[in-house]
C-alpha angles and dihedrals in degrees: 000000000000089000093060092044092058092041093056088041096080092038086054092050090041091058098043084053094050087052099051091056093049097049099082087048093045095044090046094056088048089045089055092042083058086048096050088047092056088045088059093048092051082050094052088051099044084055090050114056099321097256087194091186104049092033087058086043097059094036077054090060100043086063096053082064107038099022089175095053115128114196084045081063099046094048086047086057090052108056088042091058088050087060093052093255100142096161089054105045092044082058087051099043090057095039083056090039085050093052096035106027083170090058104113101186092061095049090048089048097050090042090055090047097052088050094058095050078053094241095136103173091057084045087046088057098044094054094039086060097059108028093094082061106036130051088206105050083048101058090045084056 
């Protein structure tokens, strides 16, 4: 009995240890599943009536869950861009192009923004990075 005591001692351990590594991993994909779900809701308004303020509440706290979540930031930029905000969605768009550089909506965004303040070669760039991917950004090449 005390052999197998001491022989199940160091796999316990072992577990627990195991466990305690995972968790973050596993807390970080449930916190961006949290994320994704708020992002839906904030879909489901904007299609509804475009409650800009609620919509940008709840996109604020999906990213206090899944800071790194790209389309979160995406949505977030556009809304702000809705509001007028252009500092702030032009933040969002290249926090969502950094995490996602494959992401084709924020680049054209970006690049669209840029255009109206009349900064054309930022608008230029913006467009150029994505134009392999997207028809639209191509043709404004």
């Amino acid at each position: 009995m005390l052999t197998q005591l001491t022989l199940l001692k160091p796999r316990f351990f072992f577990t627990a240890l195991l466990i305690l590594n995972l968790s973050p991993a596993v807390l970080a994909v449930e916190d961006c599943e949290q994320a994704t779900d708020l992002l839906y809701e904030a879909y489901d308004l904007h299609s509804k009536g475009r409650n800009l303020a609620k919509q940008q509440r709840l996109l604020k706290k999906a990213l206090r869950y899944c800071p790194l979540h790209s389309e979160v930031h995406n949505a977030l930029a556009s809304v702000y861009e809705e509001q007028g905000k252009l500092k702030q969605a032009i933040e969002h768009y290249k926090k969502a192009t950094e995490q996602e550089p494959s992401f084709t909506e924020p680049w054209y965004s970006l690049g669209e923004i840029y255009y109206r303040r009349k900064r054309f070669s930022l608008s230029l760039e913006a467009h150029s990075q994505n134009c392999s991917r997207d028809a639209d950004s191509k043709a404004r090449v």
